[in-house]
ZAMARGU-4260 file (C-alpha; in steps of 0.2 Angstrom, whole numbers, plus 5000, padded with zeros to 4 digits):
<rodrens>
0) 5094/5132/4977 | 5076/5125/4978 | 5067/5123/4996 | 5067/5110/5005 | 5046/5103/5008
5) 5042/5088/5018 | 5025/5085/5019 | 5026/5070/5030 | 5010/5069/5044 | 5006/5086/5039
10) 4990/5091/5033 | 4985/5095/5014 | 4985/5112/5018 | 5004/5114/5019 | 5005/5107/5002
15) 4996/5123/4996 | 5004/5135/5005 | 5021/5128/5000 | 5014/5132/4983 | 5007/5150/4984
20) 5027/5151/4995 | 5033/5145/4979 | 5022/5157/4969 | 5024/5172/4976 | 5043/5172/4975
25) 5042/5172/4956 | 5047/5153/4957 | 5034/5147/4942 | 5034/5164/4932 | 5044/5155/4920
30) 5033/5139/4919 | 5018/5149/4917 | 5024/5156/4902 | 5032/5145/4893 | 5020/5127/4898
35) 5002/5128/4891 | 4998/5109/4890 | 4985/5101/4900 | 4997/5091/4912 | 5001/5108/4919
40) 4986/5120/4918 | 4978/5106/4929 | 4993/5105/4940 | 4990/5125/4943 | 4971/5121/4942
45) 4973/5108/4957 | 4985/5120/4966 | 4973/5136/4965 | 4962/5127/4972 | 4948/5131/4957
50) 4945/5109/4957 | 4941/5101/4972 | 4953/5087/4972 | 4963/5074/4984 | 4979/5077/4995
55) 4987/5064/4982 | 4982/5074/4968 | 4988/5088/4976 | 5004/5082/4980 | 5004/5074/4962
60) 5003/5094/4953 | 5016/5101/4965 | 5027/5086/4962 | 5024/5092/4943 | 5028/5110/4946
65) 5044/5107/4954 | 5050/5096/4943 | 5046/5107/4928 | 5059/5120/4938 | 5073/5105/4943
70) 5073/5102/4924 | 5084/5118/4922 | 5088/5123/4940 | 5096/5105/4945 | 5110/5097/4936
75) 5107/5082/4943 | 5090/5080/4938 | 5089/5067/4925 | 5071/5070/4917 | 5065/5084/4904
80) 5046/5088/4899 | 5042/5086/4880 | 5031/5097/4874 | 5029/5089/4856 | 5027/5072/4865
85) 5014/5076/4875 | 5004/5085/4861 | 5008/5070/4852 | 4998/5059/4860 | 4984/5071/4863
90) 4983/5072/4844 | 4981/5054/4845 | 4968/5055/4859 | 4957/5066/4851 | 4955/5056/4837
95) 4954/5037/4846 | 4937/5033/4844 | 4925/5027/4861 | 4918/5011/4855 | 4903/5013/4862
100) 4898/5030/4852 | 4913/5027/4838 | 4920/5045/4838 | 4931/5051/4849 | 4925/5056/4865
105) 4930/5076/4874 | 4942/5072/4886 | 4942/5083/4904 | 4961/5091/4912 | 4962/5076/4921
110) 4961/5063/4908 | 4973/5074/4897 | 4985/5077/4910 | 4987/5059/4913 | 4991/5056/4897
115) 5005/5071/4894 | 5013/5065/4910 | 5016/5046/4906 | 5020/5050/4887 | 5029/5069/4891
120) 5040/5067/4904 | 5059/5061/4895 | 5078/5054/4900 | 5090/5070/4899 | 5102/5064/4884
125) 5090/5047/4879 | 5074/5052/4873 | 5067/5038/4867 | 5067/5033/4885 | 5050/5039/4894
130) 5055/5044/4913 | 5041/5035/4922 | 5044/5017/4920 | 5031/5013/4934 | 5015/5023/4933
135) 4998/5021/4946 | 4981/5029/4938 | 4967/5027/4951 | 4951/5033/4949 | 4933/5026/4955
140) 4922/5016/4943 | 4912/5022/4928 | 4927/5037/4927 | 4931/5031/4909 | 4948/5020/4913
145) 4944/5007/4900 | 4945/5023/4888 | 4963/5030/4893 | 4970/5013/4895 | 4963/5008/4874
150) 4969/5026/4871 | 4987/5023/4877 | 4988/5005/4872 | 4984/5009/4852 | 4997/5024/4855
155) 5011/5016/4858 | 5006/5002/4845 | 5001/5013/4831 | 5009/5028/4833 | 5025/5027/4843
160) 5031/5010/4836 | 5038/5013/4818 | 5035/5008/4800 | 5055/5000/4803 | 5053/4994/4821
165) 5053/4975/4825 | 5049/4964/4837 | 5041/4975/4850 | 5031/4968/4862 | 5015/4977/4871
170) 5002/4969/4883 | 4984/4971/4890 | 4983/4961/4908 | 4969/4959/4919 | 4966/4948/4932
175) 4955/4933/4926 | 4953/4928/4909 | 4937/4934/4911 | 4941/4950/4913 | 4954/4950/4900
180) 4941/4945/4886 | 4929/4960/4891 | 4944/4973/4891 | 4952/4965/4876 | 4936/4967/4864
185) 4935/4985/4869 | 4955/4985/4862 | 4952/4975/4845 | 4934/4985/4842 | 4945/5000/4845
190) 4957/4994/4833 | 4945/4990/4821 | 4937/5006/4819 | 4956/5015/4818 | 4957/5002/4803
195) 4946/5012/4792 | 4947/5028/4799 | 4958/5040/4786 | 4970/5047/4797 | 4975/5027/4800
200) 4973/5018/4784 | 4989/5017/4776 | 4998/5014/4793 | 4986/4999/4795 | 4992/4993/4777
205) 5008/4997/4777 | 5011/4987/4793 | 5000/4974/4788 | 4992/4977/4806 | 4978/4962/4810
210) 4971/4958/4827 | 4961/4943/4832 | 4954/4935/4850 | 4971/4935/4859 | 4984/4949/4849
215) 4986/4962/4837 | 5001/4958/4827 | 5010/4966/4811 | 5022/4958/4797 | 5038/4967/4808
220) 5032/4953/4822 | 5028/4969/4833 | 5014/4962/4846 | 5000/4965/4857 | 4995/4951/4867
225) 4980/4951/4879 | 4987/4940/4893 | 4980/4937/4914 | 4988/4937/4928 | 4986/4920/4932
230) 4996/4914/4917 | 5013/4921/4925 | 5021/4919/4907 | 5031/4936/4908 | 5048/4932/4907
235) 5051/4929/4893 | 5047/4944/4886 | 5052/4964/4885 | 5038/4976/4883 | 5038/4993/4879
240) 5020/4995/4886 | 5012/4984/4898 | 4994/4988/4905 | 4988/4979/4920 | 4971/4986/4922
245) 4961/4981/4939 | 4980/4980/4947 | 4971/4980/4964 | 4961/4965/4962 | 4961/4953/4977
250) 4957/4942/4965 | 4976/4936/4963 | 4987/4932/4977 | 5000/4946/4982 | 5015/4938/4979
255) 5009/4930/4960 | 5004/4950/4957 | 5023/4956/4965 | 5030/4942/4953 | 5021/4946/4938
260) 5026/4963/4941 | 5046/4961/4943 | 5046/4949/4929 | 5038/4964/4917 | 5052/4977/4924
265) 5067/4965/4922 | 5061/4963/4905 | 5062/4984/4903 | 5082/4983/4905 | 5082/4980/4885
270) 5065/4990/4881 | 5064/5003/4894 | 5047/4998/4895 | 5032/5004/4905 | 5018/4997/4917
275) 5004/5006/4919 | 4993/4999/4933 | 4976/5005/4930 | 4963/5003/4944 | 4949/5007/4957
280) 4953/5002/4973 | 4947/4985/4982 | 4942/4980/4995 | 4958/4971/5003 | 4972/4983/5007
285) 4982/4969/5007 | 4984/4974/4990 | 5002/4975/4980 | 4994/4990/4973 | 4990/4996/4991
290) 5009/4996/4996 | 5014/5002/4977 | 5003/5016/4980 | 5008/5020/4999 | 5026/5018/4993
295) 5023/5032/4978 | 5013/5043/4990 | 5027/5043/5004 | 5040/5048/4994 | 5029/5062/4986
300) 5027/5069/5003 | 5046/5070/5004 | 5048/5082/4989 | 5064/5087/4990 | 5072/5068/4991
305) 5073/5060/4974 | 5070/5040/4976 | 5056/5034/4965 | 5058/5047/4951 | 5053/5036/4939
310) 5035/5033/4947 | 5020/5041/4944 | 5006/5039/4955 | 4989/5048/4952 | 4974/5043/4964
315) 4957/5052/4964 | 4950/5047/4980 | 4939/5055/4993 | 4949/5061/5008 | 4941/5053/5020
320) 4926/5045/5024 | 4916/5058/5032 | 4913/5063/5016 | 4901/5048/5011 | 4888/5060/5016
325) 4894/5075/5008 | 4891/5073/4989 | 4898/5091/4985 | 4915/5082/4989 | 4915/5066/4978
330) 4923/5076/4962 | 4937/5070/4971 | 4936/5051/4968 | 4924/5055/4953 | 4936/5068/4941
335) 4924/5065/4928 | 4912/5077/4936 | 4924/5090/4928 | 4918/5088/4913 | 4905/5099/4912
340) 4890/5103/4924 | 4875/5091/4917 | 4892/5074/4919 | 4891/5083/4937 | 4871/5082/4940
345) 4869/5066/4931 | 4882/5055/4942 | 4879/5065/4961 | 4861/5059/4959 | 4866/5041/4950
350) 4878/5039/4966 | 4867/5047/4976 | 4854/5033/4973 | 4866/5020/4975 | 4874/5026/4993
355) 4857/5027/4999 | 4852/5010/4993 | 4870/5003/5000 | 4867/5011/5016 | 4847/5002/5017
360) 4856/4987/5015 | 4869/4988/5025 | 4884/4988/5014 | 4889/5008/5013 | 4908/4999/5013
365) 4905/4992/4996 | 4899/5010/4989 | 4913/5016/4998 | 4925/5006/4991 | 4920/5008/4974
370) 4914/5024/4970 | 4924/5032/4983 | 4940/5023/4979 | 4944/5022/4997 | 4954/5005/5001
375) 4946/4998/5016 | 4944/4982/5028 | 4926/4978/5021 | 4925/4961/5027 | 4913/4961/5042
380) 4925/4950/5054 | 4940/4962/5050 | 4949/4965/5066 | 4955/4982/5065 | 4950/4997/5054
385) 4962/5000/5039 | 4962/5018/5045 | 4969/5013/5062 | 4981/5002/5055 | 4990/5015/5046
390) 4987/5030/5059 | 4997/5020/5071 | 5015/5020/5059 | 5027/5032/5067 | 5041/5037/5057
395) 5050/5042/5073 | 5050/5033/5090 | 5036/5041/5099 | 5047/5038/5115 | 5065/5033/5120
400) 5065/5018/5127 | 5080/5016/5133 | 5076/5010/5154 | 5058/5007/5152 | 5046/4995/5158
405) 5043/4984/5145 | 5028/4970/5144 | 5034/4956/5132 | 5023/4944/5122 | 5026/4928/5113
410) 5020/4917/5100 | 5029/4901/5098 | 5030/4895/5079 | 5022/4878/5075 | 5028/4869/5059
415) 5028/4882/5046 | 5023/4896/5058 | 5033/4913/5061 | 5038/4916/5078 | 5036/4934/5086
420) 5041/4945/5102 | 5030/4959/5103 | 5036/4974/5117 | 5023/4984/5123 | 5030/5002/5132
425) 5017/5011/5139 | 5020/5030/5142 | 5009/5044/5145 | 5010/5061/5133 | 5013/5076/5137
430) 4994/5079/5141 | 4995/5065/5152 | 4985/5052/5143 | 4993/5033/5143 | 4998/5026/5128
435) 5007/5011/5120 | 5023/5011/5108 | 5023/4993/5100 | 5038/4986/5092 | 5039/4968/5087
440) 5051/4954/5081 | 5049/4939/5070 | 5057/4925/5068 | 5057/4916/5047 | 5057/4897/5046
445) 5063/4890/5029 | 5062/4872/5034 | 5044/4869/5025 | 5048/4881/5011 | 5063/4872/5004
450) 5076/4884/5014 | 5071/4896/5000 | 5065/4913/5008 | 5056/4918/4990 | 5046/4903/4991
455) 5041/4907/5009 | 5039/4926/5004 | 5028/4920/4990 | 5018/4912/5001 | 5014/4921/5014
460) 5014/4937/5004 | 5028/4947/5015 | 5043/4954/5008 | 5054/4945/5021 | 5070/4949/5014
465) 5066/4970/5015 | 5060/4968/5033 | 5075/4958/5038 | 5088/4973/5029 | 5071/4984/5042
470) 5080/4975/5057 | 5060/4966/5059 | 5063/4950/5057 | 5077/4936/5060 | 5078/4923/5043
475) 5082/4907/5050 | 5095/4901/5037 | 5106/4888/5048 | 5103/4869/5051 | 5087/4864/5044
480) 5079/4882/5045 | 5068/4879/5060 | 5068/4892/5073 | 5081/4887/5088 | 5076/4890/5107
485) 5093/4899/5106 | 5090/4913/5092 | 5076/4920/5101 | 5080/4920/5116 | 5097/4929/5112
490) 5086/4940/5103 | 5076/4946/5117 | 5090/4946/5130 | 5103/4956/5117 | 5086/4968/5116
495) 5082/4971/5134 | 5101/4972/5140 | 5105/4985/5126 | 5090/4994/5131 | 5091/4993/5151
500) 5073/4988/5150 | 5064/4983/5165 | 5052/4967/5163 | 5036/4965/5171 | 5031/4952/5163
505) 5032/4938/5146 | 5017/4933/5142 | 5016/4917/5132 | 5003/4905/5123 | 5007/4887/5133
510) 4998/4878/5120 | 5014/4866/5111 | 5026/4878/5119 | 5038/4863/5120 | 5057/4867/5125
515) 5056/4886/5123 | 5049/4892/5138 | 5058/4882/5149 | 5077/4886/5142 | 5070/4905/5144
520) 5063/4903/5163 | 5079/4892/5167 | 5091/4905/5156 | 5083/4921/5160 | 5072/4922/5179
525) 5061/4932/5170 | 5042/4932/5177 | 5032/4921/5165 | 5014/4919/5162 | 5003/4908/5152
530) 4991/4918/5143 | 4979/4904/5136 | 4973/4908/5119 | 4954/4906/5125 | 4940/4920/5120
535) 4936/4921/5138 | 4955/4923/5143 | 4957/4934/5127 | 4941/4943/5126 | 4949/4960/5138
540) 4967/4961/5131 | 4958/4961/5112 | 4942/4972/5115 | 4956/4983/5125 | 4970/4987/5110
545) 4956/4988/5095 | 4949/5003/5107 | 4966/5011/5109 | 4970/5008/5089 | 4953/5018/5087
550) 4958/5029/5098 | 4975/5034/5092 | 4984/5028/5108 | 4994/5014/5100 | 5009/5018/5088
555) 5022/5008/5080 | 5036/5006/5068 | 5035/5007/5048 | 5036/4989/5051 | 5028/4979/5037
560) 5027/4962/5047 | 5015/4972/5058 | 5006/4980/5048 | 5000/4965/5037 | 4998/4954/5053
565) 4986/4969/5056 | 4977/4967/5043 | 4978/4947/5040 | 4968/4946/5058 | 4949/4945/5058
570) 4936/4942/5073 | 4931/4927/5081 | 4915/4931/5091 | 4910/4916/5105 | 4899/4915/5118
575) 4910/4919/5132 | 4921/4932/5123 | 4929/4937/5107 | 4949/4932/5100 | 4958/4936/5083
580) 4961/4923/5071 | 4964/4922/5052 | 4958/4915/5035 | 4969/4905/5030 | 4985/4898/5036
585) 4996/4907/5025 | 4990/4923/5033 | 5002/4927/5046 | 4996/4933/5061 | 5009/4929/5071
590) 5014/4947/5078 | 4996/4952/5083 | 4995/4935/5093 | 5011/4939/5102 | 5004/4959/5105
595) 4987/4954/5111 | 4997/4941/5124 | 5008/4956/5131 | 4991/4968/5131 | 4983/4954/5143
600) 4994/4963/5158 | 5000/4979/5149 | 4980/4986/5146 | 4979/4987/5165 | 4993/4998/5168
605) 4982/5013/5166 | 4974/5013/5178 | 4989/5006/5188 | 4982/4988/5190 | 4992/4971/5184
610) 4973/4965/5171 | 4961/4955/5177 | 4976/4946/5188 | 4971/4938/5206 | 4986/4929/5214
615) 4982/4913/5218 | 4982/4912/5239 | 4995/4896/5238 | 5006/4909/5229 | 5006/4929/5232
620) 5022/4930/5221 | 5014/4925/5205 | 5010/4939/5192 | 5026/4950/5200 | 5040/4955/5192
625) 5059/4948/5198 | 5062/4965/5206 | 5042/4964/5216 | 5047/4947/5222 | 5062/4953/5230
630) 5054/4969/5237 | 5039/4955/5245 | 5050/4943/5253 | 5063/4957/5260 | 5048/4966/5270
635) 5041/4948/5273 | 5059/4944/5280 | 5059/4962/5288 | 5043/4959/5297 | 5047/4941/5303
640) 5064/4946/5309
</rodrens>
C-alpha cells in the first residue's frame, strides 16, 4: 500500500524528504529503469535537487513519480504513461520550426517535460483519451511560451488528427483581439514553414490543409480557429485542443473567463478535449486563473487524495519575494536559464538591469509580477497584501469557539448589495499573544439580477452557489429575492445560541439601516453600536486589522466570500484618516465592511480596553454588554440600598 503524504502548511522541504523516504525504500527502482523520457528525468532532476526550482514544481515531479507507481500498484487508478506518445510529440517538437530563426529551436527538461506530460499521460482502457483534460503552464515572460503553445497546437492539428478524421475542432484564444492577431501570425508563419518542409509536405497535400487570418482548415472540415475571449462563442463547439494563452489576464472579467471556460469542457463530453491555459501571472489575483491554480496546487499537496486527476498544473515562479534580490534564485520563475550557461548569464544581467530600473522608479511590483511570476496586489491603493490574504486561511478552526465572547459586525445591503455578519473571537495562543479568528456570513439578493443566481455570480465574479454548499452565504430565493430583516437575524441568533457565544457587542453602519436594526434591538436586547463609516471613525479599527493580517494574527475560513472581499477592497486615504472602499460596485466588499465594524471594539481587547470608546456622562451603560449593565446597576442598587 502506498504512503499516505500531506503536504498541507508544510514547508517544501517535507516534499523532499517524502521523496528520498520514497527512494530509499526501493519505491522508484523500477521507474528509474524502465522511464527514460524527459517528463521523468526532470521529475528526478527537481527531486535531487540538481535544478533549483519552485515548491509547485516540486510538488508537480513528486505528483509524477507517484503516479508512475499508482499506475501498476493501484487498481483504482484510471491513467497510464505512454511512452510512444510522449516520444511522439517530441519527435514533432524537434522538428517545429521557431519562426523567428526557422529551424527548430533545442528545447530544455522543462519545455520537454511539459510536453510528455500533457500528450503522455492516457485513460486505462481508452487511449485516445489524454488524462489531463485541464492543464496550467505558468512560467515568467520571455521563457519561450508562444513556442510550446505553436508547438502543441500544430501537434494535435498535423499529427494527431488523421488523414480520415472529420470535423475536429482546435482553437488559439487570447484575450483581446489584439493579442489574438499577434499569437495567431506566429501560428500560421509556423504553419507555413511546416508547408514546405519534407517531413510535412504530403500531409499538407493530402489534407489539403490551408490557413488564412482567422483559421487553418482542411477539405475533412477539421479546423483551427483563432478566436478572443471576448467573443464568448464557445458553445457551440467540441474541441480536441483548446489553447487560451495569457489565461490570467485582468483584461477580461472573471466570470466571462469562468464562462468561457465551462462552455469549452462541456463541449469535451463528445471530444474529450483539452484546455491548456498558458500564462505568466498578473497582476490581480482576482484572477480565474489565480483560483484554478490555488485549487490545482491544494490538491497536489494532498497526494494521497485523488480529486482533480485530470489537472495538470506546472508553475515556475520565485518562492517568495525576498528573492527579488537574490538573482541566483530566479531559475525558478525563469526555467529557461537551464538551457545552458551563456541563456543563464545573458538573462540574470538582462533582468538584472530591469529590476534595478523598476526599483529607481518605483515599480519593483511590476518586475515582480512579471519576471517573477509572483501574483500580487500591485495596485498602489490595494488594502491588504495578497500574501496576507492567503496566510490567514486555516484549514482547521484555530480555536473552539463554542462559549466564547464574540464581537459581531454588520453591513446592511442597499439595492443590489450583499449583506454580511462578521464574528470576530479573539484568543490568545499558547505563547500568549492575542489574536483574531474571523468567520463571516453573507446574505445573496436576486431581486436585481432577475432572481437568477448565475447572473448575479457573473456579475459580481463569486461562485455563490459553491459558497452556499461552504455553509458561507444564505441565497435569498423566496418572495422578491430581497434580503428579509428576518433571515438575518435568525441567522445570527441560531449562530450565537448553538454556540453559547457571549456578545459584547454588534457593531453596525447606521447609514440607511432602515427596519433591521430595530427588529434586532427590539428581538434580540443585544448591545448595539453605530459604528459610522467615516475615516476618522474608521481610520483605528482599519490601520489596526491590516497590522495584525501582516502580522499573522488574523485567521479565517477557506471562505471564498472573504477572501475576494479582501482582495476587492482598496485604500481611501483623507485628511482626518484612512477607510476601505472599492473600484467598482460590482466589487463586493461587503464582508470587509462588516469585519472592519466589529474590529472598531474588538482591536482594543488587547490590551483589555472597549477601542477608543468614552461613555457619554448622560449614560454610563452605553458601550456595555447585556451581562455589564446588569453587573452596573446590581452594585449601583447594592450601594444605594
Amino acid at each position: 500500500m502506498m504512503r499516505k503524504w500531506d503536504f498541507t502548511e508544510k514547508p517544501t522541504q517535507d516534499i523532499i524528504s517524502a521523496y528520498r523516504k520514497e527512494l530509499k525504500a526501493g519505491n522508484y527502482d523500477d521507474i528509474k529503469a524502465r522511464y527514460k523520457d524527459p517528463a521523468t528525468l526532470y521529475a528526478f532532476k527537481v527531486l535531487n535537487q540538481d535544478v533549483l526550482t519552485s515548491r509547485t514544481i516540486k510538488l508537480d515531479s513528486f505528483r509524477h513519480l507517484q503516479d508512475l507507481r499508482r499506475q501498476r500498484e493501484d487498481p483504482d487508478f484510471g491513467y497510464y504513461y505512454d511512452l510512444n506518445y510522449a516520444q511522439d510529440i517530441l519527435n514533432f517538437a524537434f522538428l517545429c520550426p521557431e519562426v523567428e530563426t526557422g529551424v527548430p529551436q533545442p528545447l530544455a527538461d522543462w519545455q520537454m517535460a511539459i510536453l510528455c506530460k500533457i500528450v503522455g499521460w492516457r485513460t486505462v482502457g481508452m487511449p485516445d483519451i489524454a488524462r489531463f483534460s485541464d492543464v496550467i503552464v505558468s512560467i515568467a515572460r520571455t521563457n519561450g511560451k508562444t513556442y510550446l503553445s505553436t508547438i502543441l497546437i500544430a501537434y494535435y492539428y498535423i499529427g494527431l488528427i488523421g488523414a480520415n478524421e472529420r470535423n475536429a475542432d482546435l482553437t488559439y484564444i487570447a484575450s483581446t483581439d489584439k493579442q489574438t492577431k499577434k499569437g495567431w501570425r506566429y501560428i500560421t508563419s509556423t504553419f507555413d514553414v511546416l508547408r514546405k518542409h519534407p517531413a510535412f509536405k504530403k500531409i499538407f497535400k493530402k489534407r489539403g490543409i490551408v490557413n488564412d487570418k482567422q483559421k487553418v482548415a482542411d477539405s475533412h472540415q477539421n479546423q483551427l480557429l483563432a478566436l478572443t475571449e471576448m467573443s464568448q462563442v464557445f458553445n457551440g463547439f467540441h474541441f480536441s485542443l483548446a489553447i487560451m494563452d495569457e489565461a490570467g489576464s485582468n483584461e477580461i472579467p472573471v466570470h466571462i473567463t469562468s464562462e468561457n471556460k465551462a462552455a469549452i469542457i462541456s463541449g469535451f463530453t463528445q471530444s474529450h478535449g483539452q484546455v491548456v491555459q498558458i500564462s505568466t501571472a498578473y497582476p490581480d489575483p482576482n484572477s480565474y486563473l489565480y483560483s484554478d491554480e490555488k485549487a490545482a496546487i491544494e490538491a497536489m499537496e494532498k497526494d494521497y487524495d485523488r480529486r482533480l486527476d485530470n489537472q495538470l498544473c506546472m508553475v515556475w515562479q520565485q518562492d517568495s519575494l525576498d528573492e527579488v534580490n537574490k538573482p541566483n534564485t530566479w531559475i525558478k520563475s525563469n526555467p529557461l536559464f537551464d538551457l545552458n550557461d551563456q541563456k543563464r548569464r545573458e538573462m540574470t544581467k538582462t533582468m538584472i538591469d530591469q529590476r534595478d530600473k523598476a526599483m529607481v522608479k518605483g515599480n519593483l511590483n511590476e518586475f515582480e509580477n512579471k519576471n517573477l511570476n509572483c501574483w500580487l496586489q500591485v495596485k498602489v491603493d490595494s488594502y491588504l497584501s495578497l500574501k496576507s490574504i492567503d496566510n490567514a486561511v486555516t484549514k482547521k478552526p484555530p480555536i473552539d469557539i463554542y462559549g466564547r465572547e464574540v464581537y459581531i459586525g454588520l453591513d446592511i445591503s442597499h439595492a443590489s448589495d450583499d449583506t454580511a455578519v462578521a464574528f470576530v473571537f479573539p484568543y490568545l495562543d499558547d505563547e500568549g499573544t492575542t489574536k483574531f479568528y474571523v468567520k463571516q456570513h453573507s446574505f445573496i439578493p436576486l431581486a436585481r439580477s432577475q432572481m437568477n443566481l448565475d447572473i448575479k455570480s457573473g456579475k459580481d465574479g463569486i461562485d455563490y452557489a459553491a459558497a452556499e454548499r461552504l455553509g458561507y452565504c444564505d441565497v435569498m430565493r423566496e418572495g422578491r429575492g430581497y434580503i428579509s430583516d428576518t433571515a438575518v437575524y435568525d441567522y445570527i441568533k441560531n449562530f450565537v445560541d448553538k454556540n453559547d457565544l457571549q456578545i459584547k457587542f454588534v457593531c453596525y453602519d447606521p447609514w440607511d439601516h432602515s427596519n433591521m436594526v430595530r427588529y434586532i434591538v427590539e428581538k434580540s436586547g443585544w448591545t448595539m453600536l453605530e459604528v459610522r463609516q467615516q475615516p476618522s471613525q474608521l481610520d483605528a479599527p482599519t490601520r489596526f486589522f491590516r497590522e495584525q493580517m501582516d502580522e499573522g494574527n488574523i485567521k479565517y475560513d477557506d471562505d471564498p466570500i472573504l477572501q475576494w472581499s479582501a482582495k476587492n477592497a482598496i485604500l481611501k486615504v483623507k485628511s482626518v484618516g484612512i477607510k476601505i472602499d472599492k473600484d467598482a460596485a460590482t466589487q463586493k466588499i461587503d464582508c470587509m465592511d462588516a469585519i472592519i465594524d466589529a474590529f472598531f471594539i474588538a482591536k482594543g481587547v488587547s490590551n483589555d480596553l472597549k477601542g477608543d470608546l468614552k461613555a457619554p456622562k448622560d449614560n454610563p451603560l452605553a458601550y456595555m454588554s447585556t451581562s455589564e449593565q446588569n453587573d452596573y446597576l446590581s452594585k449601583l442598587i447594592n450601594m444605594n440600598s
